[in-house]
C-alpha positions as CSV (number, residue, x, y, z in Angstrom):
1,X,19.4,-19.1,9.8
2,X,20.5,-17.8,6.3
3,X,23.8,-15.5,7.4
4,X,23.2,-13.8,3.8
5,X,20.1,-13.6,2.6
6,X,18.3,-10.6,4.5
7,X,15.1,-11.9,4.0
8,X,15.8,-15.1,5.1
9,X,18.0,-13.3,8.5
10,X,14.8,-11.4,9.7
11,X,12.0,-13.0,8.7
12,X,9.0,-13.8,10.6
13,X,10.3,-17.2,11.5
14,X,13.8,-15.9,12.3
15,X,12.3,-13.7,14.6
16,X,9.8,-15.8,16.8
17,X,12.7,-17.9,16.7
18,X,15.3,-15.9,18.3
19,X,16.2,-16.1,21.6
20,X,17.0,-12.7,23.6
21,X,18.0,-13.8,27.0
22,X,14.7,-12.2,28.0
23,X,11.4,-13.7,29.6
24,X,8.0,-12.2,27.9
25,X,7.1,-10.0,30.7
26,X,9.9,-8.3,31.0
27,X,10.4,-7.9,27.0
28,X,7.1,-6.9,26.8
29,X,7.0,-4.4,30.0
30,X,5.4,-1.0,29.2
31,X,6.1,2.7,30.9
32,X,3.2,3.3,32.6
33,X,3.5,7.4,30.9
34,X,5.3,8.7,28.2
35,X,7.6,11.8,28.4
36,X,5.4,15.3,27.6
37,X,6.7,15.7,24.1
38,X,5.7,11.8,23.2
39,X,2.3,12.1,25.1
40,X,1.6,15.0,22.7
41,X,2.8,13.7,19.7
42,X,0.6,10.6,20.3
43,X,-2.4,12.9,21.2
44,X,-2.1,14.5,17.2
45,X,-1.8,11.1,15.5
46,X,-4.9,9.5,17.8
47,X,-7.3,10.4,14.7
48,X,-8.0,8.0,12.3
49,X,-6.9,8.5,8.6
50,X,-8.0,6.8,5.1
51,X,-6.4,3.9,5.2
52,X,-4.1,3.2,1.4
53,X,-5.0,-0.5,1.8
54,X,-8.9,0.3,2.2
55,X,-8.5,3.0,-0.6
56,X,-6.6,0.1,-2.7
57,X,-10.0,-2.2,-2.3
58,X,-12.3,0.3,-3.1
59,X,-10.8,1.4,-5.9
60,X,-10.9,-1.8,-7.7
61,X,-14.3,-2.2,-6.7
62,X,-15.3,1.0,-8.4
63,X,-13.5,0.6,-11.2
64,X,-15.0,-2.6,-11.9
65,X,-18.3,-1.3,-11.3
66,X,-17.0,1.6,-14.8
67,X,-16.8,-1.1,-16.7
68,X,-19.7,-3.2,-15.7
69,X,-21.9,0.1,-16.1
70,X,-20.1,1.0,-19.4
71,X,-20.7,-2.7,-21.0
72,X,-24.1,-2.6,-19.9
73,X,-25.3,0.4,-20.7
74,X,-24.6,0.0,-24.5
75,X,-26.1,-3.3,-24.3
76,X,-29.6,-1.9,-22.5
77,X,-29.7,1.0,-25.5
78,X,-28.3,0.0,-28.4
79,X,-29.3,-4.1,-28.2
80,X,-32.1,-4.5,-25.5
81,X,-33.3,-7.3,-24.0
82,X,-35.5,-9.2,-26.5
83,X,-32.6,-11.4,-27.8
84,X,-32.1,-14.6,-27.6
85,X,-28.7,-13.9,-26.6
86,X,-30.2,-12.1,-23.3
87,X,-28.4,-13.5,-20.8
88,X,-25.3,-14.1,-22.6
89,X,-24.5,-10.3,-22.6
90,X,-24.7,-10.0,-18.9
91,X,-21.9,-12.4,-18.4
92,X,-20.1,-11.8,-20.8
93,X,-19.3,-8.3,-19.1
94,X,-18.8,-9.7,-15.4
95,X,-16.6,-12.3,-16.5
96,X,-15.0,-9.3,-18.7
97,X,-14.5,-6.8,-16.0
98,X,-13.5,-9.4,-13.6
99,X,-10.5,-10.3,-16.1
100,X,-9.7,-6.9,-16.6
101,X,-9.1,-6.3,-12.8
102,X,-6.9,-9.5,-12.6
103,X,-4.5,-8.6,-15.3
104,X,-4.0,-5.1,-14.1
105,X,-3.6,-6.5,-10.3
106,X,-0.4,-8.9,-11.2
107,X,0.7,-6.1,-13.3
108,X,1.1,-3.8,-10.4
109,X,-1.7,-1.2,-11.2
110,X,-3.3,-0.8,-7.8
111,X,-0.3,0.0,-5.9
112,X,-0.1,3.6,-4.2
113,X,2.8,5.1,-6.0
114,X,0.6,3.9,-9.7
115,X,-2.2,5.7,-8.6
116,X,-0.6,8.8,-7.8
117,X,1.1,8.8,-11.1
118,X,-0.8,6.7,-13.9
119,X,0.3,8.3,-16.8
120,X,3.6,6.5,-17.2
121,X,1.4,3.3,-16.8
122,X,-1.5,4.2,-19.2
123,X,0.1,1.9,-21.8
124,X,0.0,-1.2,-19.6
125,X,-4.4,0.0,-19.0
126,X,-4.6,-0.6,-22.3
127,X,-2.5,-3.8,-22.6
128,X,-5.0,-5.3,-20.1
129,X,-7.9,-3.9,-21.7
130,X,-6.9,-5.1,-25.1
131,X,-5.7,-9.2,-23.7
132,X,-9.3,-9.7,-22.1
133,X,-11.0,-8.3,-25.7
134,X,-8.5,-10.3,-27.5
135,X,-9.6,-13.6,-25.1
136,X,-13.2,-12.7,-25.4
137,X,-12.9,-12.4,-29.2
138,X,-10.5,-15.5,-29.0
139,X,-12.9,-17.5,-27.0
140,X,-16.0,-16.6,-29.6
141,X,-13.9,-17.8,-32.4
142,X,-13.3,-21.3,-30.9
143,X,-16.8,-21.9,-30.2
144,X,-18.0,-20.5,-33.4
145,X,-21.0,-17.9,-32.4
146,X,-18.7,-14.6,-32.4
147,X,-21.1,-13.7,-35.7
148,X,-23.6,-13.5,-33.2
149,X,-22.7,-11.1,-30.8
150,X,-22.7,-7.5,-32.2
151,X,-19.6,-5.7,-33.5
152,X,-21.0,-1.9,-32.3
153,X,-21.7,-3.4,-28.8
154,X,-17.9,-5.0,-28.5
155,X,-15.9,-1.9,-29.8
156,X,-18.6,0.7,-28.0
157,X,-17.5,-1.1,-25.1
158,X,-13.7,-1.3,-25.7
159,X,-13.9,2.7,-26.0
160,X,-16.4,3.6,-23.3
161,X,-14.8,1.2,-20.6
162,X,-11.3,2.6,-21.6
163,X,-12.1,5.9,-21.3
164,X,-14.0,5.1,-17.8
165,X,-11.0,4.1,-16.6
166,X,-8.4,6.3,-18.3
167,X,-10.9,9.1,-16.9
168,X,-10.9,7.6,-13.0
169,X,-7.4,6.8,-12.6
170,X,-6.7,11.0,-14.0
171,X,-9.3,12.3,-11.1
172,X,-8.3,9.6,-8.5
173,X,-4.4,10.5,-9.4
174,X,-5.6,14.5,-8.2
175,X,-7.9,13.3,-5.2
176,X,-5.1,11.4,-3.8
177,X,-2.0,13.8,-4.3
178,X,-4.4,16.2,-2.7
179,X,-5.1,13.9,0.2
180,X,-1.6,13.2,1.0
181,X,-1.0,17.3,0.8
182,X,-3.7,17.7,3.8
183,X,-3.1,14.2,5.6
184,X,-6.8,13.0,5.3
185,X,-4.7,9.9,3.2
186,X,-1.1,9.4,4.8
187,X,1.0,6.7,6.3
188,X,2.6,7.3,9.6
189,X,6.2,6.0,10.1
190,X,8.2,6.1,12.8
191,X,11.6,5.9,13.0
192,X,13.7,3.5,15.1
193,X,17.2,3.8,15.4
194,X,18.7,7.6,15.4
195,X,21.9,9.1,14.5
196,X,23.7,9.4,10.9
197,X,21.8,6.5,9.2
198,X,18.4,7.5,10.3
199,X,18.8,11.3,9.1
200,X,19.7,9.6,5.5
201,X,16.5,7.8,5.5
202,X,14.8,10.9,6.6
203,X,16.1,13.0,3.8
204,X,15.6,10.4,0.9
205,X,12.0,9.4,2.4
206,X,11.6,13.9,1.9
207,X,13.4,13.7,-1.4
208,X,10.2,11.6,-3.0
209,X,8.8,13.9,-5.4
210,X,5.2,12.5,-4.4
211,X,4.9,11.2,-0.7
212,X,2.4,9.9,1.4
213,X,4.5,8.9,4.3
214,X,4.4,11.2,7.7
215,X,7.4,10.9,10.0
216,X,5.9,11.1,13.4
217,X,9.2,10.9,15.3
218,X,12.2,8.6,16.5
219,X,12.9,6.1,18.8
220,X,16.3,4.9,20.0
221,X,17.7,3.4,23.5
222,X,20.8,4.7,22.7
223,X,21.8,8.0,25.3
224,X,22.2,11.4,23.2
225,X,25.2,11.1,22.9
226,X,25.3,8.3,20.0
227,X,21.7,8.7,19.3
228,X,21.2,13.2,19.2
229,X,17.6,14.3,20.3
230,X,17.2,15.9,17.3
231,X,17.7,14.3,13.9
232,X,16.3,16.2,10.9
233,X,14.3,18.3,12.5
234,X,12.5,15.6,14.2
235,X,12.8,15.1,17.5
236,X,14.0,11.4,19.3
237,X,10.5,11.1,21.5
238,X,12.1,8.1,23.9
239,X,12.9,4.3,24.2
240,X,11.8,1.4,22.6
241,X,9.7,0.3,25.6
242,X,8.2,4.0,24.7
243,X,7.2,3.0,21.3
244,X,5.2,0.5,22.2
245,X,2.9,2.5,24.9
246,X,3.3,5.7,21.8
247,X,2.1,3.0,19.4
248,X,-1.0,1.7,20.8
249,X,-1.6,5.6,21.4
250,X,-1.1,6.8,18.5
251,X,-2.5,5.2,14.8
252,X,0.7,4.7,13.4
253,X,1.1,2.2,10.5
254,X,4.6,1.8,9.8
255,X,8.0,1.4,11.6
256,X,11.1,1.6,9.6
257,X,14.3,-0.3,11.5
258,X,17.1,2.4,10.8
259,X,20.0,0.1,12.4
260,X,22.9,-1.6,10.3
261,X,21.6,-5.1,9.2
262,X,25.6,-6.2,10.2
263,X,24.0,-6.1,13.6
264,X,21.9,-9.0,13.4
265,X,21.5,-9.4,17.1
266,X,20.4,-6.4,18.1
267,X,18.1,-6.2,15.1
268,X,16.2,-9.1,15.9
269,X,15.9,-8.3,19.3
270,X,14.5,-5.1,18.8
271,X,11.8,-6.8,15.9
272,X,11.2,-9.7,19.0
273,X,9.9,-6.9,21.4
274,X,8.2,-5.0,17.8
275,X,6.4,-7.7,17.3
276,X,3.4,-7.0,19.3
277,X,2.5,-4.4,16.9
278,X,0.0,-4.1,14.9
279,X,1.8,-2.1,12.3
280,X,4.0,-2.8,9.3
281,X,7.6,-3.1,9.7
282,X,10.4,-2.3,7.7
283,X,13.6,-2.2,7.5
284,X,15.4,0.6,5.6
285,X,17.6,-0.1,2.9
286,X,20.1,2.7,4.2
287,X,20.8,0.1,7.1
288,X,22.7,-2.2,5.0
């Protein structure tokens, strides 16, 4: 096990790895009932929400379809179909579009925090948009029949699909803010691990200007005394044997490890008996 390299020190393998002292039942015993204020916590969070990952998907797929429609749509009006170049058109767009959407996936475009705020990233849109005309015009040159494609059609297109997508990523950018505001798009985290270090992550997580994550509650086994009931106005709703009945309860899609990575034991025993979960987890970089 890597003793410095925290991704190496609690990753996956490190974890299935680790040996607590603790035979699977009783690691992975469950409370029958949860106190009255978990129980109604997990009774508000029991509705589904739009999933970001799901919204992530279909937003590529729509914007793809933009450009597809915007290619194709000059082509129907301004060329037509009696060309000998008919079906040359057609793929040419696919194969365009599908470019397009794999330049501005390894350039980070589709990520949450992008969408709600694309202006600052506009100029990489058109970076992409501009590399997959520059190929397409590259690739016409090599094989000698760019004269025979028309000019109008190839800058119509440029404009029209950069405007599409200028145009979606401005209304999406308002759609989802406003989502987030009324929690029909939100990621639900809890919090493990109380006290001084969790109320930091608390107030930096509320110190986002735009945030989509929801703070459902804590979890600690630690008494009240090192672990107070209440940390930043949220209320410590049990144990960790707790979380797991709150989380199969409750739709929760993130828990966020607020304990100091120096205590590499106890982390990893806690992420063992976690790791039934079918939830992301994370651990905060306020625990280092």
């Amino acid at each position: 096990m890597n003793k410095f390299d925290p991704e190496q020190r609690f990753s996956g393998a490190a974890v299935r790895n680790f040996d607590d002292g603790q035979e699977p039942a009783e690691r992975d015993a469950v409370p029958e009932a949860l106190n009255s204020i978990a129980d109604q916590v997990a009774a508000q969070y029991r509705r589904d929400t739009m999933s970001p990952v799901m919204f992530g998907g279909l937003f590529r797929l729509f914007e793809f379809s933009l450009i597809v429609i915007a290619g194709a749509v000059i082509y129907a009006t301004y060329i037509g179909f009696n060309t000998h170049l008919a079906w040359y058109y057609p793929g040419i767009i696919l194969a365009g579009a599908t470019l397009n959407i794999i330049l501005l996936e390894f350039g980070g475009n589709y990520r949450m925090s992008v969408l709600r705020d694309p202006l600052p990233r506009m100029n990489r849109i058109l970076l992409s948009w501009c590399v997959v005309f520059a190929l397409m015009a590259l690739a016409g040159f090599f094989m000698k029949n760019s004269a025979e494609f028309s000019r109008l059609w190839f800058a119509g297109w440029f404009a029209s699909g950069l405007f599409a997508m200028v145009m979606l990523r401005l209304i999406m950018a308002r759609l989802i803010r406003r989502w987030a505001r009324n929690g029909t798009m939100e990621r639900r985290a809890v919090i493990v691990g109380g006290g001084a270090m969790a109320e930091a992550l608390i107030r930096a997580v509320e110190r986002q200007p735009v945030n989509d994550i929801r703070i459902c509650g804590i979890f600690d086994d630690r008494d009240d005394v090192r672990s107070p009931p209440i940390v930043a106005g949220y209320p410590k709703l049990g144990t960790i044997p707790e979380l797991i009945k709150f989380a199969r309860i409750a739709r929760i899609d993130m828990l966020i490890v607020s304990l100091p990575l120096t205590a590499e034991e106890r982390v990893l025993s806690l992420l063992k008996k976690l790791w039934v979960l079918p939830v992301d987890i994370r651990l905060s970089a306020h625990a280092n």
